[in-house]
C-alpha positions as CSV (number, residue, x, y, z in Angstrom):
1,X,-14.2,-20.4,4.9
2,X,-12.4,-17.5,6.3
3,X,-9.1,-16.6,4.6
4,X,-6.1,-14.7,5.5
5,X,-5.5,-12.2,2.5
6,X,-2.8,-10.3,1.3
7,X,-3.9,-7.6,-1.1
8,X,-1.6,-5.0,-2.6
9,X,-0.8,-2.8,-5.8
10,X,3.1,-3.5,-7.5
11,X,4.4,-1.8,-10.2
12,X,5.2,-3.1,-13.1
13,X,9.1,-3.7,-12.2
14,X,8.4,-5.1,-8.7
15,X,8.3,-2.3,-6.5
16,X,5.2,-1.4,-4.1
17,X,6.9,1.9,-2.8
18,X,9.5,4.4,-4.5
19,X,12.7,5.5,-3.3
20,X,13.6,7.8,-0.9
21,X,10.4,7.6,1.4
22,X,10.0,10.0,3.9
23,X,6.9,10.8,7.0
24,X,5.7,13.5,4.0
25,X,6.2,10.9,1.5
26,X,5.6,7.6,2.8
27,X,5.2,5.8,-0.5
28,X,8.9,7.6,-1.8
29,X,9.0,9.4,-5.8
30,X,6.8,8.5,-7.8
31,X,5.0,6.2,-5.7
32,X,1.4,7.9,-5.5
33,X,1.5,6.5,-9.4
34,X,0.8,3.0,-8.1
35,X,-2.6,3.5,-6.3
36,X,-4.5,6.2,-9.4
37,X,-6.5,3.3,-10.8
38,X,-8.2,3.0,-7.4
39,X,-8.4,7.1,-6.4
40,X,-11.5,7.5,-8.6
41,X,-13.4,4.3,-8.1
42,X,-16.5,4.8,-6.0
43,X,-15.8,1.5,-3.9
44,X,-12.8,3.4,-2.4
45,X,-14.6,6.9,-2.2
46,X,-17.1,5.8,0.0
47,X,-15.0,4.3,3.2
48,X,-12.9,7.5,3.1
49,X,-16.0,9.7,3.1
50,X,-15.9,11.0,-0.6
51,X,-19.3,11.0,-2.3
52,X,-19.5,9.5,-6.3
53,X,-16.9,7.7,-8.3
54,X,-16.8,5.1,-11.1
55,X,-18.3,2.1,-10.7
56,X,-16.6,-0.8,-13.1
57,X,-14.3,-3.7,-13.1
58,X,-12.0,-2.3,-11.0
59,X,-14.5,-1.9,-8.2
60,X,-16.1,-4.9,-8.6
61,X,-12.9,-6.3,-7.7
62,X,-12.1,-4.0,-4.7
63,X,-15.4,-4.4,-3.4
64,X,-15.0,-8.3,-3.3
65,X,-11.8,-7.9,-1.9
66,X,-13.2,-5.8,1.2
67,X,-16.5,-7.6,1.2
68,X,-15.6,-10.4,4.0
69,X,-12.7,-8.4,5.7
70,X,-12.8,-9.2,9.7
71,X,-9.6,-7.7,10.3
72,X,-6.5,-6.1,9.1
73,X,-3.1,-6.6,10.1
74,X,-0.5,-4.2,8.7
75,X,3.0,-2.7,9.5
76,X,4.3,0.8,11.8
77,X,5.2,2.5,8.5
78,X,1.5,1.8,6.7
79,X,-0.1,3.0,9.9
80,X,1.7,6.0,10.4
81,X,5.0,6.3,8.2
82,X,7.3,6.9,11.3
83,X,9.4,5.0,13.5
84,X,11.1,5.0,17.1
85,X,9.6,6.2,20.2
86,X,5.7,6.8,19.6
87,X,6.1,9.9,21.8
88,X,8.2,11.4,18.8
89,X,5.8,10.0,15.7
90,X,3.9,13.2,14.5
91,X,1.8,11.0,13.1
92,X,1.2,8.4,16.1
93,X,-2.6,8.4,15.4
94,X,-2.4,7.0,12.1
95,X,-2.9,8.6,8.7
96,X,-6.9,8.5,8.8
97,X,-8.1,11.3,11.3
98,X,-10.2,10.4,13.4
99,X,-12.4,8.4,11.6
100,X,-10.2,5.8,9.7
101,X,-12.2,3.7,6.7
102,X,-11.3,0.3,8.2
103,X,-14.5,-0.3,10.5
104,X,-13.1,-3.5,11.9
105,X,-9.8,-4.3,14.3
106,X,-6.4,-3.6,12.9
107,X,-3.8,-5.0,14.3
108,X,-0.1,-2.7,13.8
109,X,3.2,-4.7,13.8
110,X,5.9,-2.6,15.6
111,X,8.8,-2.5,18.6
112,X,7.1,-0.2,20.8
113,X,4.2,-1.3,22.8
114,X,1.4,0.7,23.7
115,X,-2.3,0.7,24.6
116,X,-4.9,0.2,22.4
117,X,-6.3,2.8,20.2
118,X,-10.0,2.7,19.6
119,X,-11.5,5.3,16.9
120,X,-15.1,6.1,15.4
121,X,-16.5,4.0,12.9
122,X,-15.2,0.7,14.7
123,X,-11.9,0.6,14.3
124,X,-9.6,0.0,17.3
125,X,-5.4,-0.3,16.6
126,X,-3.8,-3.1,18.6
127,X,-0.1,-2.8,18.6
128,X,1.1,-6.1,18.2
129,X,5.3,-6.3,19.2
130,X,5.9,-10.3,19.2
131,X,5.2,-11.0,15.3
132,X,3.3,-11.8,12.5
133,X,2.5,-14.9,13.6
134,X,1.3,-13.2,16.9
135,X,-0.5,-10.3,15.1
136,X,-2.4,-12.9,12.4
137,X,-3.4,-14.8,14.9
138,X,-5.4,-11.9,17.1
139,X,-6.7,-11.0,14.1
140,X,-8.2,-14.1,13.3
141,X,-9.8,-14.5,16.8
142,X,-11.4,-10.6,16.0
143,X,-12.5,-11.6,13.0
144,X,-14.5,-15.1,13.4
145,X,-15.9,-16.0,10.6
146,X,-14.5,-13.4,7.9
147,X,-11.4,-12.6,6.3
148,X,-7.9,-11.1,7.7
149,X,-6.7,-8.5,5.3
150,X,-2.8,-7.8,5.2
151,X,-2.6,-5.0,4.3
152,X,1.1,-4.1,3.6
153,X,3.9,-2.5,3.7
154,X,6.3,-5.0,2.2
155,X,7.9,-6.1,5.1
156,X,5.0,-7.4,6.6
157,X,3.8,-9.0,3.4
158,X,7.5,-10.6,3.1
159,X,7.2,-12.2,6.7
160,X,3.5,-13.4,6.6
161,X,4.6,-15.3,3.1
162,X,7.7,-16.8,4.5
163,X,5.3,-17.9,7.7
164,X,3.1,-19.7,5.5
165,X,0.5,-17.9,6.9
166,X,-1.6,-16.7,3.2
167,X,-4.5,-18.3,1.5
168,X,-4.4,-15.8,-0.9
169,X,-2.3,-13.3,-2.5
170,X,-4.3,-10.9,-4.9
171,X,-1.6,-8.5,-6.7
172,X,-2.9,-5.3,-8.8
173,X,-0.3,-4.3,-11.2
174,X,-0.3,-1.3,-12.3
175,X,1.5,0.2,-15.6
176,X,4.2,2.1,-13.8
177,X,8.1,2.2,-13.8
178,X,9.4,2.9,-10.0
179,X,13.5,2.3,-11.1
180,X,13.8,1.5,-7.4
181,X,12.1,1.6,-3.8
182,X,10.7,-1.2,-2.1
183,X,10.3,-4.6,-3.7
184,X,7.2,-6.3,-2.8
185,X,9.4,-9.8,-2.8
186,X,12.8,-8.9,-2.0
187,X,14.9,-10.9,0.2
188,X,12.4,-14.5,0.1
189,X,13.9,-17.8,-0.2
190,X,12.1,-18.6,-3.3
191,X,12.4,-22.7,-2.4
192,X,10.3,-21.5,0.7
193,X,7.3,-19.9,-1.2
194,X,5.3,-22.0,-4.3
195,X,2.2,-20.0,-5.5
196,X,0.2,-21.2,-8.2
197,X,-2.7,-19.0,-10.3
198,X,-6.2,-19.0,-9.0
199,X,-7.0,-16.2,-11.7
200,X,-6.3,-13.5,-13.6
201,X,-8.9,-10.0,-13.8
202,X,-8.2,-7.1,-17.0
203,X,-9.0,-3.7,-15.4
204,X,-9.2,-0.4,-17.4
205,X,-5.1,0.3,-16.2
206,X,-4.6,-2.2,-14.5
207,X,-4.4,-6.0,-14.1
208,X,-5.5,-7.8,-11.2
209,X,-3.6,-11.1,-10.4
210,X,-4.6,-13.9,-8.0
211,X,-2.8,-16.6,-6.5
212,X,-3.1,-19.4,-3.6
213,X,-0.2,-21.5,-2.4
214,X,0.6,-24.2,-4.4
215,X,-0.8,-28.1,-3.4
216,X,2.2,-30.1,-1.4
C-alpha cells in the first residue's frame, strides 16, 4: 500500500539544521555534519551523477527508503534556500542544475505562485501555495500506487505531523552536537502526535529509527 513518508537526518540534540542559515549556507554552522554518513554511500552517488561509493547498511536503508518514492513534497527553503519574490531568489531553479536526482513530481510549499517547472530526468516542481494538506494530496494523485516522500525542511515536517497526514516517520540520527538551529519538533502539541516504534536499524555512524502513528 502506498505510504506518505517523512524521511530526515536529526542530530543528536534535536536539530535538523544549524544556526544562522543563510542562501550560501542553507543548512546554518555546522550543519553539513548531519548528512556525512550518507555523502559516500553509492545509493546517494548515483542519483546525483557521481560514479562508485560504499555499498552497506546504510544504503540498504537509503535505497529502500527511495525504492517506492512516487513523489516528493518539500518546503521553499529545501528547494532553493530563499524566500520572497521568486524574481529576487538567485536560486529560483532549485539547488540541482538542470538535472535534479528526484526523477518523479515534487511538489514545493511556498506563498508565491508560479508555473510549473519541468526539468530532465522527470522531474517537474509544482508550487503548491494553499497547504500541506493541498500539496500531499497532488502528490498522491502523481504518484498512484507508490510512496510520497516528505522531504523536509522542518517546517513542513512539523505541519504534515500535526495534519495527521504520515504513515511513517523514518529518523537517521546522526552523532552530532548542533547547540542550536532548527528543531526537527519544535512548537508540536505533543497531545496531538502519538508515535509508536516500527523498528530500529545500527548504521556504521549512524542509527536509523522508524516509527508509525500509534493505534487509536
Amino acid at each position: 500500500m502506498a505510504k506518505v513518508k517523512l524521511d530526515i537526518t536529526m542530530s543528536l540534540d534535536g536539530f535538523v539544521a544549524g544556526p544562522d542559515r543563510t542562501i550560501e549556507q542553507p543548512l546554518g554552522e555546522r550543519g553539513d555534519l548531519l548528512h556525512e554518513w550518507v555523502y559516500g554511500l553509492a545509493s546517494w552517488r548515483a542519483p546525483h551523477g557521481l560514479e562508485g561509493g560504499e555499498t552497506n547498511v546504510d544504503s540498504e536503508v537509503l535505497d529502500e527508503s527511495m525504492a517506492n518514492n512516487g513523489a516528493v513534497v518539500m518546503g521553499r527553503r529545501m528547494f532553493s534556500g530563499g524566500h520572497g519574490a521568486w524574481e529576487v531568489d538567485p536560486r529560483a531553479h532549485g539547488w540541482w542544475g538542470d538535472d535534479p536526482p528526484f526523477g518523479v513530481p515534487v511538489f514545493v510549499l511556498t506563498h508565491h505562485a508560479r508555473q510549473p517547472l519541468a526539468m530532465k530526468g522527470g522531474t517537474t516542481f509544482t508550487f503548491v501555495t494553499d497547504g500541506v494538506e493541498a500539496a500531499v494530496e497532488q502528490a498522491r494523485a502523481a504518484a498512484g500506487d507508490r510512496d510520497v516522500n516528505i522531504g523536509g525542511g522542518a517546517s513542513v515536517a512539523q505541519q504534515a505531523l500535526a495534519a495527521g497526514l504520515l504513515d511513517e516517520l523514518q529518523v537517521h540520527v546522526a552523532p552530532v552536537l548542533l547547540g542550536g538551529g532548527v528543531r526537527l519538533f519544535e512548537g508540536l502539541d505533543a497531545g496531538q502526535v502519538a508515535l509508536e516504534q516500527a523498528r530500529v536499524v545500527e548504521g556504521q555512524n549512524v542509527a536509523h529509527l522508524t516509527y508509525r502513528p500509534a493505534a487509536g
